[in-house]
N, C-alpha and C positions, 0 to 999 in steps of 0.2 A: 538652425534656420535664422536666417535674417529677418528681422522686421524693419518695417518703413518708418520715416522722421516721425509720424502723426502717432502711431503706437507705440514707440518708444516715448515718446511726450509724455503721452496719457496713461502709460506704468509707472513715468517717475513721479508723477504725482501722486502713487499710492506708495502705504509704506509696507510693504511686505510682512515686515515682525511686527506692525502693531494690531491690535481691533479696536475695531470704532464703536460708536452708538449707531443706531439707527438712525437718528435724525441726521449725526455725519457722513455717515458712510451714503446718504441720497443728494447731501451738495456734493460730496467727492463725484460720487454719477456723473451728475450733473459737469463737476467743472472738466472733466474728464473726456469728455463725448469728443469728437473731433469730426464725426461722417456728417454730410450735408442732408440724411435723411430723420426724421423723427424714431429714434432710437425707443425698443422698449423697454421697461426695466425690469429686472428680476430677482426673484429671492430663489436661493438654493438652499435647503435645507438638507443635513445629514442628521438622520435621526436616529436612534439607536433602537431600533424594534426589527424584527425578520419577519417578514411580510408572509412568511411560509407556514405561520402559523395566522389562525382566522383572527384571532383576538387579536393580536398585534396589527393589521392590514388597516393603516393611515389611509383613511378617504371620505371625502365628505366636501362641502362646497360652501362660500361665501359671499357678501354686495359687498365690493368696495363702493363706501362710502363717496370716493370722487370720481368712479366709474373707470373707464381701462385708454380713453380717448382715443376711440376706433369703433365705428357703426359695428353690431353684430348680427347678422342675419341669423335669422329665426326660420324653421321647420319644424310645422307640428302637423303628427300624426291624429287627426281625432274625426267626429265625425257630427251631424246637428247641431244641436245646440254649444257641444263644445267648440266647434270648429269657428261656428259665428263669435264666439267667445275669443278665439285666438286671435282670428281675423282685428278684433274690436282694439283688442291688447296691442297687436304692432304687427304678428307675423308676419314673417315673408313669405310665406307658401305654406299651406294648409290642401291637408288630402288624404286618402285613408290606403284601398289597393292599390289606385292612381299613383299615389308616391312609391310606392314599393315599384312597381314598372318602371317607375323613372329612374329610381337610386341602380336597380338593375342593369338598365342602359348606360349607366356611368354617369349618371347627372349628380354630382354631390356640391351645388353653390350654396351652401350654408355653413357656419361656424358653429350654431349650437341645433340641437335634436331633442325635441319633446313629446312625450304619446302619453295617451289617457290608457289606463291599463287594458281596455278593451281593444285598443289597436294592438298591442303588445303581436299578437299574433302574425300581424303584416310586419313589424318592425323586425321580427324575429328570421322573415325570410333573408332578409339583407343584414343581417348582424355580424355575419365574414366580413363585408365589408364597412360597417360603420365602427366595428369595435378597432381594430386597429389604427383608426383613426380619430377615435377619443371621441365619437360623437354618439355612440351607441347609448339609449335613455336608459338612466337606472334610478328606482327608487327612491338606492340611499342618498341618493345626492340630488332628489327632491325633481327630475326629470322624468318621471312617469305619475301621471298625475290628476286628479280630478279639476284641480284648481291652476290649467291652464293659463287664466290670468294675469294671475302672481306668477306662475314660471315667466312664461312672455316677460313681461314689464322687469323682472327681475333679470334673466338675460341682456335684455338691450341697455340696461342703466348698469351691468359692472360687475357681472354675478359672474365668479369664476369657479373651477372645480379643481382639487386636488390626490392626486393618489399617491403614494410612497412605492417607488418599484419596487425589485427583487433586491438592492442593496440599500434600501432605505432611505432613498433620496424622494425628494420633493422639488420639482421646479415648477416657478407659477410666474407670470406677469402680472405687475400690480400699476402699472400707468405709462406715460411717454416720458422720455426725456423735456417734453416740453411743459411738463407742468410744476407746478410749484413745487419747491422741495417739500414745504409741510403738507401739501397735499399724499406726494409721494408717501410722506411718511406715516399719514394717519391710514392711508391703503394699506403700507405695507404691517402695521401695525395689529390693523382688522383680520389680515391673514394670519401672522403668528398666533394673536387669541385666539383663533379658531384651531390651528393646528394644538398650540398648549392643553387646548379643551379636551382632544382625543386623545391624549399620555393613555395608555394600556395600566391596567390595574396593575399584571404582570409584569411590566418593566421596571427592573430597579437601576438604582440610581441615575446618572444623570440622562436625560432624556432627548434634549434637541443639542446634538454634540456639537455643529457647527452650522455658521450661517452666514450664506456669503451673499454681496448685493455687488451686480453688474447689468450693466448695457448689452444692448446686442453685440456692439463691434468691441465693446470696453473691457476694460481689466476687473477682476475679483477683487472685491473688496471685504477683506473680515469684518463681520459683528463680532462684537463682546455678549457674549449668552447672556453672562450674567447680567447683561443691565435690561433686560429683554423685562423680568418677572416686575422691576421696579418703574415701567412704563405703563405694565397694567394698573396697580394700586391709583 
């Protein structure tokens, strides 16, 4: 297959055989981008854990620090005083059966999904369709919750979620192409800590096998793992 002038460009600017730092590999992004739309960026990560087993299953959620630079709609499932609670925080629609009829009818304009454990019940009718679509509220990743609040406010400033498929990959967005490369990179940064956090007791040796940083329409760019642990310190 043929590629066109603009992505040929923005391959040769990467170097195939080598890996970079993190803080390089988000100007390479950067100088890379070529489409006239605000580009998002991303980390991919391949991890070395088998998601088939419970102990090993990467998942869990983070605030980027510089937020993701895209409005997030908000839906919370709650009811009284919670509901005025979400309302207060930011949500965008708040409702308890009432939203269940809607999501039924096909109404899904929201990006993130939150319910207080006693809605759980209604959220549970439509969970065919919010699960496949990554919006279904869970626990562990702090979407089922008394303190709607902090979900809310957390949401709409930057809060992403992560899971590790069936071959142990991880992909996440951590900002635009239009933001500062060290913004990019303290985002992208805040995610790895959080992924390095869940290494599995179980898993031996090395753990985050490779990590690649691209745009939407952009070329892969390798990280160097090892200089990953030396960002933390």
């Amino acid at each position: 297959m043929r590629h066109g002038k603009n992505v040929q460009n923005a391959r040769a600017k990467v170097d195939r055989d080598q890996k970079y730092t993190l803080a390089e590999a988000m100007i390479l992004a950067k100088e890379a981008s070529f489409v006239k739309f605000d580009e998002a960026v991303d980390l991919a990560f391949n991890l070395n854990v088998d998601p088939r087993h419970a102990d090993q299953m990467i998942r869990g959620a983070t605030v980027l620090p510089n937020g993701l630079g895209r409005s997030v709609r908000v839906c919370v499932f709650a009811k009284g005083e919670k509901a005025q609670e979400a309302r207060d925080a930011g949500a965008d629609v708040v409702g308890d059966e009432d939203l269940t009829e809607k999501i039924k009818g096909g109404w899904l304009e929201f990006d993130k999904c939150i319910a207080t454990p006693d809605m759980m019940r209604y959220v549970g009718q439509v969970g065919k369709i919010l699960g496949p679509r990554g919006l279904m509220p869970n626990p562990k990743v702090g979407t089922v919750t008394m303190d709607v609040s902090t979900a809310v406010q957390e949401a709409k400033s930057g809060r992403v979620e992560f899971r590790a498929d069936k071959s142990g990959l991880v992909h996440v967005s951590v900002g635009r192409v239009s933001f500062d490369a060290e913004k990019l990179t303290e985002n992208a940064q805040t995610l790895v800590n959080m992924i390095q956090k869940q290494r599995p007791a179980s898993v031996k040796g090395t753990y985050m096998m490779k990590l690649a940083v691209s745009t939407t329409m952009g070329p892969g760019i390798g990280v160097d793992v090892a200089t990953l642990s030396e960002l933390d310190e």
